[in-house]
One Martini backbone bead per residue (centre of mass of N, CA, C, O) as a GRO file, in nm:
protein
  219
    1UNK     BB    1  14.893   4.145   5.648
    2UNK     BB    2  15.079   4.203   5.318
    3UNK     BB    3  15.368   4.286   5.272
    4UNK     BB    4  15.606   4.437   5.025
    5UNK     BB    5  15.953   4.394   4.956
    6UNK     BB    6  16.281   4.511   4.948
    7UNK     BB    7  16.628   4.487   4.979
    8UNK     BB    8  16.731   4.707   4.850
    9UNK     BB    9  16.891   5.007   4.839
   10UNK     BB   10  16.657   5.167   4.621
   11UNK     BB   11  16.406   5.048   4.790
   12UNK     BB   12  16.359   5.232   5.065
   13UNK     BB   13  16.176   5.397   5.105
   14UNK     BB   14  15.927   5.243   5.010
   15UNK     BB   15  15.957   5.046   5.235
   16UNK     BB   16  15.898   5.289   5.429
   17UNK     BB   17  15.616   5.317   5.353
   18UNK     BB   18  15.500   5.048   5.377
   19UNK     BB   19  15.520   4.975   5.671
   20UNK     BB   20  15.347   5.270   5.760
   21UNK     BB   21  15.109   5.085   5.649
   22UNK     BB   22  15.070   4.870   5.757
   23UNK     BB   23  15.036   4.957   6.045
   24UNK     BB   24  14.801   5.083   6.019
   25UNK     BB   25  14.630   4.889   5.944
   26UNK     BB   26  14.680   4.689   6.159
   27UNK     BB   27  14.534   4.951   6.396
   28UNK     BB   28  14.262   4.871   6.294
   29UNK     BB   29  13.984   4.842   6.467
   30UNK     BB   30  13.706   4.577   6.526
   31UNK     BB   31  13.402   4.564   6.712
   32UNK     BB   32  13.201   4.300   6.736
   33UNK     BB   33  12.869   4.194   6.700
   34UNK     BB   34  12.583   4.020   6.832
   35UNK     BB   35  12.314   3.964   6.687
   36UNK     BB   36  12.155   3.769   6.912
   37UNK     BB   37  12.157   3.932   7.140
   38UNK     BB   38  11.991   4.163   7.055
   39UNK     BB   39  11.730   4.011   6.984
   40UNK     BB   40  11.676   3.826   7.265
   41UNK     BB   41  11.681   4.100   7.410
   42UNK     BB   42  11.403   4.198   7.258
   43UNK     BB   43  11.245   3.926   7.343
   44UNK     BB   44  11.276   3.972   7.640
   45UNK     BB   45  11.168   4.179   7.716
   46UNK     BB   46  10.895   4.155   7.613
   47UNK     BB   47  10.800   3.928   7.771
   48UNK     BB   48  10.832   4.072   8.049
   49UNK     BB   49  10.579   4.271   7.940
   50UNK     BB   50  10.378   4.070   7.944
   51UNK     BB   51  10.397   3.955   8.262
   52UNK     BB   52  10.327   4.217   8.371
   53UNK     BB   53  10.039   4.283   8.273
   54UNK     BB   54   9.944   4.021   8.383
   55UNK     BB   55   9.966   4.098   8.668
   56UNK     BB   56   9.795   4.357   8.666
   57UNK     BB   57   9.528   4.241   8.543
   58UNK     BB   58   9.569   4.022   8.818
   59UNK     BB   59   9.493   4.266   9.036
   60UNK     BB   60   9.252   4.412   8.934
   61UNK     BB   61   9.063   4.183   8.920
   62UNK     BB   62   9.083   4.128   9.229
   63UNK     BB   63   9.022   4.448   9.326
   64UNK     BB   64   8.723   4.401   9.203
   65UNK     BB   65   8.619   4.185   9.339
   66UNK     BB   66   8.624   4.254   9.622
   67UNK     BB   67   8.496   4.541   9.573
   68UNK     BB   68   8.202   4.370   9.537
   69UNK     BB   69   8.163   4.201   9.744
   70UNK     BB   70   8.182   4.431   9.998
   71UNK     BB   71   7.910   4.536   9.837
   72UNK     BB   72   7.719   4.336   9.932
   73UNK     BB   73   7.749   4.274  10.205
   74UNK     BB   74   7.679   4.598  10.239
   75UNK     BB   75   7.367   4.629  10.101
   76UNK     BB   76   7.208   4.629  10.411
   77UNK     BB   77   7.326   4.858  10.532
   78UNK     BB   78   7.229   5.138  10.723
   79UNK     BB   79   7.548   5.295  10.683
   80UNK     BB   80   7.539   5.307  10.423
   81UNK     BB   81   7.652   5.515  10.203
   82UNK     BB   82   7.573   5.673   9.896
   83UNK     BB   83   7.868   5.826   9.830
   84UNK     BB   84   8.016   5.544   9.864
   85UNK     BB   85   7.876   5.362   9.626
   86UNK     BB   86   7.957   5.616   9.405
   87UNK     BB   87   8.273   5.569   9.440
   88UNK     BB   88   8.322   5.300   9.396
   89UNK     BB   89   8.168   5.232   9.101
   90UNK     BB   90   8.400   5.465   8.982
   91UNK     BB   91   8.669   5.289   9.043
   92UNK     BB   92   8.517   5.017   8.904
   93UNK     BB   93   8.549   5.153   8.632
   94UNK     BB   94   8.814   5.241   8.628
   95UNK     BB   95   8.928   4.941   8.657
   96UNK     BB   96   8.828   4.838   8.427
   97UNK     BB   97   8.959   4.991   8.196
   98UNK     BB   98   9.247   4.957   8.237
   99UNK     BB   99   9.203   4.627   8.173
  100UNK     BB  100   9.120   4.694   7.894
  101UNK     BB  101   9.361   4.838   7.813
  102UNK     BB  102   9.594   4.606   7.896
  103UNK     BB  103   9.418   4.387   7.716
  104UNK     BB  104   9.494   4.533   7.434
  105UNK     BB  105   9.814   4.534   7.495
  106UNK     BB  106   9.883   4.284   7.530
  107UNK     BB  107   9.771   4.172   7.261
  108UNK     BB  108   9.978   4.283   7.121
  109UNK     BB  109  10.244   4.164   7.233
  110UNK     BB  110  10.143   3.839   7.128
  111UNK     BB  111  10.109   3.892   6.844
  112UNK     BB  112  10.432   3.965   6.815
  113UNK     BB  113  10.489   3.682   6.918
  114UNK     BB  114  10.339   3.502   6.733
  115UNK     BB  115  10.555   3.633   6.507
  116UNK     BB  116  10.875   3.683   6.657
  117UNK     BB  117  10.910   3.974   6.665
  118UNK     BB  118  10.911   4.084   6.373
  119UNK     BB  119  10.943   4.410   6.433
  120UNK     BB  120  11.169   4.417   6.586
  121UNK     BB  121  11.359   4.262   6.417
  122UNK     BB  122  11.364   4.433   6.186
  123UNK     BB  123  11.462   4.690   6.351
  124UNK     BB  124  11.741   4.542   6.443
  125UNK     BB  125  11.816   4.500   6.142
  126UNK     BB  126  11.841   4.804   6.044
  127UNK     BB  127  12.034   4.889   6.229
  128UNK     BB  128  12.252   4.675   6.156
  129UNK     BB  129  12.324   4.758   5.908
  130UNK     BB  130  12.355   5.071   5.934
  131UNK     BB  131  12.597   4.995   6.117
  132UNK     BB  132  12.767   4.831   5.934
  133UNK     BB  133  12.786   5.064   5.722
  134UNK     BB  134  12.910   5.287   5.895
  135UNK     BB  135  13.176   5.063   5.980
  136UNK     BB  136  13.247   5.069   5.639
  137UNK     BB  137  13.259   5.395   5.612
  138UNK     BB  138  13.536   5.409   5.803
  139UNK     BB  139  13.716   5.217   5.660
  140UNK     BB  140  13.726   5.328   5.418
  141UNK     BB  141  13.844   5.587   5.527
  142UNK     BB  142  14.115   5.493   5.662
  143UNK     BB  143  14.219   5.426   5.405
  144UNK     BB  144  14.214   5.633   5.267
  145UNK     BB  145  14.416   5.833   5.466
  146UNK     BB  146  14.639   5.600   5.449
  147UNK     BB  147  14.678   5.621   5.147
  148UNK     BB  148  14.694   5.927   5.121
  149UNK     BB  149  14.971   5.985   5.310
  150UNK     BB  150  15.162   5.785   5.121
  151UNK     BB  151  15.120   5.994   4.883
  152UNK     BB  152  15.271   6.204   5.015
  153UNK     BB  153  15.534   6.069   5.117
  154UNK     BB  154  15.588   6.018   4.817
  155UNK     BB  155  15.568   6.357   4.697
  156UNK     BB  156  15.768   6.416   4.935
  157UNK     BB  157  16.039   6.248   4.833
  158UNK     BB  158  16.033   6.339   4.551
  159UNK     BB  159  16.051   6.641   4.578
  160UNK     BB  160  16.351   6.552   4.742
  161UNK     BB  161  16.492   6.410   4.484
  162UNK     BB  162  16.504   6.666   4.303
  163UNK     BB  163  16.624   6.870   4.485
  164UNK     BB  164  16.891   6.685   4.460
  165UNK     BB  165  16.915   6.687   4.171
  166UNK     BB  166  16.917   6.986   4.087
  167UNK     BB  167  17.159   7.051   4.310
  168UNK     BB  168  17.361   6.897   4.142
  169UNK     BB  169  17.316   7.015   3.846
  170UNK     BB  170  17.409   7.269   3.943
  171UNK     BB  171  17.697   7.219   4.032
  172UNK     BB  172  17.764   7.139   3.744
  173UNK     BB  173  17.742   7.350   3.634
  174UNK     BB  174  17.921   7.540   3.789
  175UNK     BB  175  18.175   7.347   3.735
  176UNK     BB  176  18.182   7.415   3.404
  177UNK     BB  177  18.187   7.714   3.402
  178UNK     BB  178  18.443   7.742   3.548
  179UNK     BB  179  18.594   7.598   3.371
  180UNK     BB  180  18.520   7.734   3.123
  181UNK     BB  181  18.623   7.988   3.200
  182UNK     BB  182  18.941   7.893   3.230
  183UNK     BB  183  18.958   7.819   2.919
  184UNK     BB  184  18.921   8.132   2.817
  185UNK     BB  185  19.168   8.213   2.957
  186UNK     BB  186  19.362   8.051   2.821
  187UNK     BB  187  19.264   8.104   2.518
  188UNK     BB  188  19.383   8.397   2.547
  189UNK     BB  189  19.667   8.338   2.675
  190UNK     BB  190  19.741   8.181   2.389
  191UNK     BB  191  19.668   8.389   2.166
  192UNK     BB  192  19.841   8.638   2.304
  193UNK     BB  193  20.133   8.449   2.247
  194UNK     BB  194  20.110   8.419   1.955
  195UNK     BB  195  20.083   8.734   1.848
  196UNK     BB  196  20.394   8.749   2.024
  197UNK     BB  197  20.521   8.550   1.808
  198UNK     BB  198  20.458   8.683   1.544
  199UNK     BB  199  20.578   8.968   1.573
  200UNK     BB  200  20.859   8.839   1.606
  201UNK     BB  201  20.874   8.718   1.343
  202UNK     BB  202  20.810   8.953   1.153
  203UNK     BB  203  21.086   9.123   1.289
  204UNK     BB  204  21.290   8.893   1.219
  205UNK     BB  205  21.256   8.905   0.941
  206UNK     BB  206  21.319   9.185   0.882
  207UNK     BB  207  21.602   9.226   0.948
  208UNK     BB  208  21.706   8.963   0.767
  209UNK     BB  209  21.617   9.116   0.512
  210UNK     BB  210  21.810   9.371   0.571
  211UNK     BB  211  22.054   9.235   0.593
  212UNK     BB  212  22.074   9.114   0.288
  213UNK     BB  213  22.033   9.387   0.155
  214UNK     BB  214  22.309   9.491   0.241
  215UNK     BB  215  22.513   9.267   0.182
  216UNK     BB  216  22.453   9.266  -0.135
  217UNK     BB  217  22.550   9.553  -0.185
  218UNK     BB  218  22.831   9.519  -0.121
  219UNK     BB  219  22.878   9.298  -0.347
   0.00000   0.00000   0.00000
């Protein structure tokens, strides 16, 4: 990941928030997965399921010709009882059946290797997908958080640049109010002083012109 920063010192903060996404960004780590060992994964178990069932349909298969063979063998015996003809003769079949079984789910097992495990395939490329989609939607979100932060730590940078704003000029406010008090006690003590020599102006002139007017009469 690459950020841009600027050197100046009026981009301080700036920088110190970009820096702080950058590192978030780059500590969120994907762990990636192997799309070939899943599929491989899944035609290997079955495989495996393919040979075991043949092994099984050949021991049972095995197991049923012993137990033909020595129920021939043993047809001409009078001690053979006949309860026990009937109860062999039911596992006999009870054993083919299995066979059947085995011999129609083997065949289904084949069927799907000879298509190449097509529908494993599908069913495990589905989930990757849904994985990976998963994957990019945790990824979005993590983005989302770390942007939402940035902004906010921009909000709250910005709402603490006003409130410095605002407290210097109050302060400044504050120090004209202060002058401007002080001027216009100034401008009251200056009225003052002009009304009191303004009187003392009219009452000398007033002596002045009393005086002239005594002089006058006795001249």
């Amino acid at each position: 990941m690459i950020a841009n920063i600027g050197p100046a010192s009026m981009n301080y903060e700036e920088t110190i928030v970009t820096l702080r996404y950058a590192y978030r960004a780059k500590s969120i780590k994907n762990t990636p997965v192997k799309n070939e060992d899943v599929k491989e994964g899944k035609l290997l178990a079955l495989q495996q399921e393919i040979e075991r069932l043949k092994q099984m349909i050949m021991e049972k298969s095995n197991g049923q010709f012993d137990s033909t063979v020595s129920d021939g063998e043993t047809e001409g015996s009078e001690m053979e009882d006949e309860s026990d003809k009937e109860e062999k003769e039911k596992k006999l079949e009870l054993g083919k059946m299995e066979v059947d079984e085995l011999a129609k789910k083997l065949k289904t097992l084949e069927k799907q290797m000879v298509h190449g495990g097509k529908n494993i395939v599908d069913s495990v490329n589905e989930n990757e997908m849904k994985l990976e989609q998963q994957r990019a939607e945790i990824a979005a979100r993590k983005k989302r958080e770390v942007e939402m932060q940035q902004k906010l730590e921009l909000e709250e940078e910005t709402c603490s640049e006003l409130k410095q704003v605002f407290a210097s000029l109050q302060q400044q406010v504050d120090f004209k109010r202060e002058k401007l008090k002080r001027l216009n006690s100034k401008l009251q003590s200056i009225r003052q002083e002009i009304k009191d020599n303004h009187e003392v102006y009219v009452k000398d002139r007033q002596e002045i012109e009393e005086a002239n007017d005594e002089a006058a009469l006795k001249i």
